[in-house]
C-alpha positions in Angstrom: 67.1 8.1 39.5 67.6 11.5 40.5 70.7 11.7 39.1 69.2 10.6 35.9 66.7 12.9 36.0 69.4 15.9 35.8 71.5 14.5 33.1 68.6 14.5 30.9 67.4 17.7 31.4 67.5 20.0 28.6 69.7 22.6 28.9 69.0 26.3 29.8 68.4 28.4 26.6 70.5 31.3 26.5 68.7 34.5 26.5 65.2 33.3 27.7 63.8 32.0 30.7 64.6 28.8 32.1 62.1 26.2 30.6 59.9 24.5 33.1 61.5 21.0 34.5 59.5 18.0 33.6 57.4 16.4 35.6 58.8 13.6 37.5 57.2 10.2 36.9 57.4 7.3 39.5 58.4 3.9 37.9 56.7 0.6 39.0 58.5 -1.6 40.8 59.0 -5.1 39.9 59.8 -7.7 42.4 63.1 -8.7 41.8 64.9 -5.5 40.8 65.0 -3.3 43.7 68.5 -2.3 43.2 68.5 -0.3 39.7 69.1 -1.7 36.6 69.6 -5.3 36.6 73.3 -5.9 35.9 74.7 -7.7 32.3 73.8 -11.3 32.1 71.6 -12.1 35.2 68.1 -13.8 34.0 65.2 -12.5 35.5 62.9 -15.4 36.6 58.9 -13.8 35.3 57.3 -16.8 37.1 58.4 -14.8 40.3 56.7 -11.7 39.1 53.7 -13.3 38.4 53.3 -15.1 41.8 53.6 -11.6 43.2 50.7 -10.4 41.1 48.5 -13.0 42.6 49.4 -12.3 46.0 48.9 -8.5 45.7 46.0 -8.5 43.3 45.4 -6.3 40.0 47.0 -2.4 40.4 44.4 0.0 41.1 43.6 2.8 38.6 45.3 5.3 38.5 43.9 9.0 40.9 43.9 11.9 39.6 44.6 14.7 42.3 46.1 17.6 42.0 47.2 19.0 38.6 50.5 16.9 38.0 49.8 13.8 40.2 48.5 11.7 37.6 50.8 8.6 37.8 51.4 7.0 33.8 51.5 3.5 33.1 52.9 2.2 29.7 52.8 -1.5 30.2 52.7 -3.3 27.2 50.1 -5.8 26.6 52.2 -9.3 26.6 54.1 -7.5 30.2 50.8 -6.9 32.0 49.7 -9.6 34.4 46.9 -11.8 33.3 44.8 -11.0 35.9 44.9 -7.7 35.3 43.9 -8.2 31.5 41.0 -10.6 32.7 39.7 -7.8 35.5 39.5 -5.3 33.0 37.2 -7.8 30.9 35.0 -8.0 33.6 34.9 -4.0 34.3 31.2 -2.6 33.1 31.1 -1.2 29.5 30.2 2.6 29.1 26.5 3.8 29.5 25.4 0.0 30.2 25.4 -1.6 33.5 27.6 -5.0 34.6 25.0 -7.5 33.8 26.0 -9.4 37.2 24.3 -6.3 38.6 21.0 -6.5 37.8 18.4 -8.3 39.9 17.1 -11.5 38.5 13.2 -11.1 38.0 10.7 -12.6 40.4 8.6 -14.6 39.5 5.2 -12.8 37.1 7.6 -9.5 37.3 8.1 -8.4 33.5 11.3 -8.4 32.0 12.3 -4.8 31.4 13.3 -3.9 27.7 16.7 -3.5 26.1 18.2 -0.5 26.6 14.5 0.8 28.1 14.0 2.0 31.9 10.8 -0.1 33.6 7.7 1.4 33.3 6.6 3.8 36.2 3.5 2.6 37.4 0.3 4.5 36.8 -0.5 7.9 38.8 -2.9 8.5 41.6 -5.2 10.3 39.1 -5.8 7.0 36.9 -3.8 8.1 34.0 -1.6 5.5 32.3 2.0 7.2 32.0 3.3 6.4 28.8 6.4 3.9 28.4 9.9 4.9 26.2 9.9 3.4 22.9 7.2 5.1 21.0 4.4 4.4 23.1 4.3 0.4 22.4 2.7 -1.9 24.7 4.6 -4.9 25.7 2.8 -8.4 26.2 2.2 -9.6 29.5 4.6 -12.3 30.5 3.0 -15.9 30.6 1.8 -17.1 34.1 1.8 -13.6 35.6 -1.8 -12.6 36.9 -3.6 -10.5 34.1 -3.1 -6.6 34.7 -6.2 -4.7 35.7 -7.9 -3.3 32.9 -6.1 1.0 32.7 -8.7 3.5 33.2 -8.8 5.7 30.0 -8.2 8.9 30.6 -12.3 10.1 29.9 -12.8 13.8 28.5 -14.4 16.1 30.7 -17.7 15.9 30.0 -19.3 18.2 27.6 -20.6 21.8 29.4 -24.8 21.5 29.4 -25.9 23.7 26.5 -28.5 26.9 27.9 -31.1 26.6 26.3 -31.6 30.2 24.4 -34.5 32.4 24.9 -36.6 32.4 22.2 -38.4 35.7 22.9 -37.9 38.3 20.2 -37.1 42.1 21.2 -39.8 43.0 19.5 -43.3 41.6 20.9 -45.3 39.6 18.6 -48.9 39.0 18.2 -51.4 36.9 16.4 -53.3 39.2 14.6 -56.3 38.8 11.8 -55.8 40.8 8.6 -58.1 41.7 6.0 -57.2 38.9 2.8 -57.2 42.3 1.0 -55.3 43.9 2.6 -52.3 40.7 1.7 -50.1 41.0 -1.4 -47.9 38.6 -2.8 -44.3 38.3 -2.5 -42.1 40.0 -4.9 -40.8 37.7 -7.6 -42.3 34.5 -5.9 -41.3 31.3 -7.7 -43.6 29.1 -6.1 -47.4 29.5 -8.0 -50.1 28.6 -6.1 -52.3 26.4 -8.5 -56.1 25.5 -7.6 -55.4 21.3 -8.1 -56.6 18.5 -5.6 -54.0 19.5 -3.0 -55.0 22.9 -2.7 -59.0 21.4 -2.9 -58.0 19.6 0.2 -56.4 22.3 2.0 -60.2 24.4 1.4 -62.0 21.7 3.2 -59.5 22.0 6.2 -59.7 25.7 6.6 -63.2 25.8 5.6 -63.9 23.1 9.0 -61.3 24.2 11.5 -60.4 27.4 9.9 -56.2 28.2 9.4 -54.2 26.5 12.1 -51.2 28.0 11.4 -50.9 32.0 11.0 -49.6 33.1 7.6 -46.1 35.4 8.2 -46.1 38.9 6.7 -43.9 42.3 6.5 -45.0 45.7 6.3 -44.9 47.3 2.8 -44.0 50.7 2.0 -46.7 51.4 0.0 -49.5 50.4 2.1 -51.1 46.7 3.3 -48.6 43.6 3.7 -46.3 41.4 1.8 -46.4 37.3 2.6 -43.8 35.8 3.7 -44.7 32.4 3.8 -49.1 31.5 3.7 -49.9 32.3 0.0 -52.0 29.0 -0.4 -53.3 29.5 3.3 -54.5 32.8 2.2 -56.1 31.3 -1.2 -57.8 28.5 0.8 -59.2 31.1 3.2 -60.3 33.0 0.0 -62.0 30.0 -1.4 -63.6 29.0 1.6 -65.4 32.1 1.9 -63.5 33.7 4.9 -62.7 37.7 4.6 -59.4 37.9 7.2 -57.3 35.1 8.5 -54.5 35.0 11.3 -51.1 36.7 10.7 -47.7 37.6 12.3 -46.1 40.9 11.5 -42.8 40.7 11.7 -40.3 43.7 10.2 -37.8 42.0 7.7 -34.4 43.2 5.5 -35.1 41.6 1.7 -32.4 38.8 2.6 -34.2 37.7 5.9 -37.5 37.3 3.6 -36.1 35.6 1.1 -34.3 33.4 3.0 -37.8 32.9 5.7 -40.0 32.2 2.3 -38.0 29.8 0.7 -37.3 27.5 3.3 -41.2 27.7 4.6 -42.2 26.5 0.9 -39.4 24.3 0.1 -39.7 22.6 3.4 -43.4 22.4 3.5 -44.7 21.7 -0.1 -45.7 18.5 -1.4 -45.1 19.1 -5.2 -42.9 21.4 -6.4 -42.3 21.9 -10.3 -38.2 21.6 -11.4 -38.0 25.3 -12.3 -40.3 26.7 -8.8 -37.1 24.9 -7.2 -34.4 26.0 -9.3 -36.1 29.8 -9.0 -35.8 29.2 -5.4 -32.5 28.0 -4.7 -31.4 30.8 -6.9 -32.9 33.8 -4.4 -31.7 31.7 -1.3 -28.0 31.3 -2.8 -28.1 35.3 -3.8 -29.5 36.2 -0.4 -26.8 34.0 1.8 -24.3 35.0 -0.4 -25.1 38.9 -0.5 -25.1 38.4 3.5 -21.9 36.5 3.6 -19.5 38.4 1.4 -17.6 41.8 1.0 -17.5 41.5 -2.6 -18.3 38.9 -5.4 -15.7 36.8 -5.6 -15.7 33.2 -6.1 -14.7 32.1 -2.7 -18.1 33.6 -1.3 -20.1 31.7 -3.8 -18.2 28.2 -2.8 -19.4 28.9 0.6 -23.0 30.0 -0.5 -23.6 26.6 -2.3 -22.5 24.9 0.8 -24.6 27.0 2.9 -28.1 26.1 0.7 -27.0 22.9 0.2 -27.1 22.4 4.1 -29.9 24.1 4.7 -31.9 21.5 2.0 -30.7 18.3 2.7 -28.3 18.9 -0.9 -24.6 18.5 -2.1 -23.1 20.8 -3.7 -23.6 19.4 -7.0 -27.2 19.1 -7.1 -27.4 22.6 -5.7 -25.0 23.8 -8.5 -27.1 21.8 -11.5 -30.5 23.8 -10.2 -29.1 26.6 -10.6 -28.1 25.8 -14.0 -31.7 25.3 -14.8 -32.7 29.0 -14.4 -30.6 29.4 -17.7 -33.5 27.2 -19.7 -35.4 29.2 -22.1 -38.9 29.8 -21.0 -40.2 27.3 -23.6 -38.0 24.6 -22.1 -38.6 25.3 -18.5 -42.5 24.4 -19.4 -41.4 21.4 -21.4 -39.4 20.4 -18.5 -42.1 21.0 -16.0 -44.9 19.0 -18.2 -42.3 16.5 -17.9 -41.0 16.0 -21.4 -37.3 16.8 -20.5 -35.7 14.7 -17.6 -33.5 16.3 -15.6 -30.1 15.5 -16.4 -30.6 15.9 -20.0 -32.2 19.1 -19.0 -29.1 20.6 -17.1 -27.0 19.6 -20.2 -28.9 21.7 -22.4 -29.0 25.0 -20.3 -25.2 25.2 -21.2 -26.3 25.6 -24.7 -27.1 29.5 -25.9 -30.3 30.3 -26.1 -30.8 30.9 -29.8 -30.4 27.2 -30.2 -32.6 26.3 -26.8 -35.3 27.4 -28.7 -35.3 25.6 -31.7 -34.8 22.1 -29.8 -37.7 23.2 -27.6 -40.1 23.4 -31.1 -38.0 20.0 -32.4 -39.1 18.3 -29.2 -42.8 19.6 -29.8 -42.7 19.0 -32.8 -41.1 15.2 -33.0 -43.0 14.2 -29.3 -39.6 12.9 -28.6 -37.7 13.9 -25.5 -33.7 13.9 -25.5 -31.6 11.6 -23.6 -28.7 12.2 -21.4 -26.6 10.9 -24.5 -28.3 13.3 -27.5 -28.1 15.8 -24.7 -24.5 16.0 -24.6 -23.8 15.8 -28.3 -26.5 19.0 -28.6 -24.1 20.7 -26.0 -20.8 19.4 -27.6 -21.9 20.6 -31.1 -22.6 23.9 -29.8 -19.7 24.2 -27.6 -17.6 23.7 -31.6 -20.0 25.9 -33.4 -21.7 23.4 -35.3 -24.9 23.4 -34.0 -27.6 24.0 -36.5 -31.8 22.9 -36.8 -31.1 20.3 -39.2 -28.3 18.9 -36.8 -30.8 19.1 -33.9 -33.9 17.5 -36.2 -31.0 14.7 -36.9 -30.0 14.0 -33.4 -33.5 14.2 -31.6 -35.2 12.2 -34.4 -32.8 8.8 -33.8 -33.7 5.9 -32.2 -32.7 6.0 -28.5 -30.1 3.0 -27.3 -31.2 2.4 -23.9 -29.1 3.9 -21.3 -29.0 3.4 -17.5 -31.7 5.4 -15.7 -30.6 7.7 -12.9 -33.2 8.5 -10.1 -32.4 11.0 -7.8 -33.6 11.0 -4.0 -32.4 14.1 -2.1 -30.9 13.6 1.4 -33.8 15.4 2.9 -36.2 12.9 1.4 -34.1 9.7 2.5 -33.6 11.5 6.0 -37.3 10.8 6.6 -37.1 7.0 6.5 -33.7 6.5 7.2 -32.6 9.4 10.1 -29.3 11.4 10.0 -26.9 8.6 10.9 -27.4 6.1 8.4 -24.7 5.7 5.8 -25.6 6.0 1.9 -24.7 1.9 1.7 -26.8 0.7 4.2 -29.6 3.2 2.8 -28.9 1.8 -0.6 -28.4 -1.9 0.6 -32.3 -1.5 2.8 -34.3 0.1 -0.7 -33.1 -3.2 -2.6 -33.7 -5.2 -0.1 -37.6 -3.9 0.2 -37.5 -3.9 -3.7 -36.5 -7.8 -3.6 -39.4 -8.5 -0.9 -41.8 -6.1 -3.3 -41.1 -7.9 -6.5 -41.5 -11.9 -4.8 -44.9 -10.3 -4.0 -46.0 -9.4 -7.9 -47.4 -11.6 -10.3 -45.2 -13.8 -12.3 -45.8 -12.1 -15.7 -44.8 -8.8 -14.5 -41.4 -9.6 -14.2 -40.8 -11.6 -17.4 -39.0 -9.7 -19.9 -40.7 -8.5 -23.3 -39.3 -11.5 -25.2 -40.4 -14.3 -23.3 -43.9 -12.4 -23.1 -43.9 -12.5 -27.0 -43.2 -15.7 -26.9 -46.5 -16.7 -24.6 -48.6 -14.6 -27.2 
């Protein structure tokens, strides 16, 4: 072999280096031809070779040593052994182990997943490690004993909240000022009006005297401005007192405003449509002129949501009060002597105030009050230029279809009977339900319709 070796050898390139001499490979040896090549015409009996495959078992890999140790085989498929084709079947499959490896499950143990390693068991500290696979839970085999409920991991609980000191830097004192001595607010929307409410409030103060001391700011020309007690200092006035008890506290114009409409709209029983529009108007300019580096629209988005919070409002009902303040005077006093509703109200402030005024005499005029519906054709016309008297005598003087009536309950107001947590359905789903039990209670004729009450006459 040797021998061969040589005469095969390419020869020695002239003029270069010798080129490096292959590397020799060992044959296999197959029983049988131990002496060379086997001569012309002698038949080679395979049933020999394959007894001595049996006997000696399937070759071993190959080893890989040192570089140029790696013995070759070139077998062709129909000349290898066919135990040797049925031990390589058998050999494991890359990245998957021989399934005659794995250890049959005892009995309740869970089956692990395809291609998934079995789940670690939960940690010391009570936390359920998460499985491979996208967090799924498998089922619990049938006839193993039920797991033991995992102990969700629990947030810390919440840090106890201090309560604050409610001391102000500057010491306060009940003190009893002359009523003369008390002036008004500047620009106060709510009017203090001597009805039965207020008649009440004189027989209180008048027995017990004022329970509750009226707040007030220094003014710059002399005496003090109310904050919040205008009707506790006109109660004390008509029950024939000469001081009553007051807090001086030192205010910026914001703090005031903001101090003396949430005392009155909080606190007051009846307030008139505009006295509230007025005030949500001062308490959205106040928040917003504390809020804000400039006017720009993103500050006012945030000053509706701050009144809104601060009343028990959305947005949207905050936003339509304002729009009231744009009424003409004549239709804010229509609206408060409650011949305007209030939707078809904040329809018509979006009209110019040339033509506010004329539908304020029409309505006068005709007794009639717009609906939602003539509201919005008033505000459509106008929008187009086409508005005109005799195109509001024409639309305010036509019979009125009937239309759906909208009643409007703030938050605030439902936050009473309901608390904070209830949801609008099941406040919604309680009123009809007390409406139902209400109406079983009435007399029969009162809810017969007017036909059939024609009918009986």
């Amino acid at each position: 072999m040797a021998d061969e070796t040589k005469t095969n050898a390419t020869p020695e390139a002239p003029g270069g280096p010798p080129p490096p001499a292959p590397e020799q490979t060992e044959q296999a040896v197959i029983p049988g031809m131990d002496g060379g090549p086997a001569p012309s015409g002698k038949v080679i009996d395979l049933s020999d070779v394959r007894a001595e495959a049996d006997k000696t078992g399937p070759e071993a890999p190959p080893e890989q040593g040192a570089a140029g140790s790696v013995t070759e085989y070139t077998k062709q498929e129909w000349e290898r052994p066919l135990q040797e084709i049925e031990a390589e079947q058998k050999k494991p499959r890359r990245g998957r182990p021989p399934k005659t490896d794995r250890a049959a499950p005892e009995a309740g143990e869970k089956k692990p997943g395809r291609g998934r390693a079995p789940k670690a068991k939960a940690a010391p500290s009570g936390k359920a490690d998460k499985a491979p696979g996208k967090g799924k839970r498998a089922a619990p085999s049938k006839g193993a004993p039920p797991a033991p409920a995992k102990e969700e991991a629990s947030a810390p609980p919440p840090e106890p909240v201090q309560p604050r000191d409610a001391t102000r830097a500057e010491k306060e004192e009940i003190v009893y000022l002359n009523l003369s001595d008390l002036h008004p607010f500047k620009d106060h929307p709510f009017g203090v009006r001597d009805d039965a409410e207020m008649q009440g409030l004189v027989e209180s103060v008048r027995s017990g005297g004022v329970n509750q001391p009226a707040l007030v700011r220094p003014r710059e020309d002399g005496g003090y401005e109310i904050i919040a007690g205008h009707r506790r200092q006109r109660a004390s006035e008509l029950a024939g007192f000469m001081n009553m008890p007051c807090i001086i506290r030192n205010m910026t114009d914001d703090e005031a405003v903001l101090a003396m409409t949430d005392d009155n709209l909080r606190h007051r029983e009846k307030l008139l449509p505009s006295e509230k529009a007025a005030a949500l108007q001062q308490q959205y300019e106040a928040i917003k002129h504390q809020g804000s580096r400039g006017d720009d629209d993103e500050a006012g988005k945030l000053s509706l949501q701050s009144v809104g919070q601060r009343n028990g409002m959305s947005v949207k009902t905050v936003q339509r009060y304002l729009w009231l303040n744009d009424l003409v005077p004549e239709l804010k006093e229509v609206m408060d002597a409650g011949k305007l509703s209030f939707t078809p109200a904040v329809e018509i402030s979006r009209i110019r105030p040339k033509h506010q005024k004329y539908i304020a005499v029409s309505i006068e005029g005709q007794q009639s009050s717009p609906s939602q519906g003539q509201a919005k054709r008033l505000r459509e016309l106008d929008k187009d230029n086409k508005l005109n008297p005799d195109a509001i005598d024409a639309i305010l003087s036509e019979e009125k279809k009937k239309e759906d009536i909208s009643v409007i309950i703030s938050g605030a107001e439902l936050e009473k009977y309901f608390g904070k947590e209830a949801t609008p359905r099941q406040m919604k789903d309680q009123i009809m339900a007390l409406l139902d039990g209400w109406k079983e209670k009435q007399p029969p004729e009162l809810g017969k319709g007017d036909k059939k009450v024609e009918m009986e006459k």
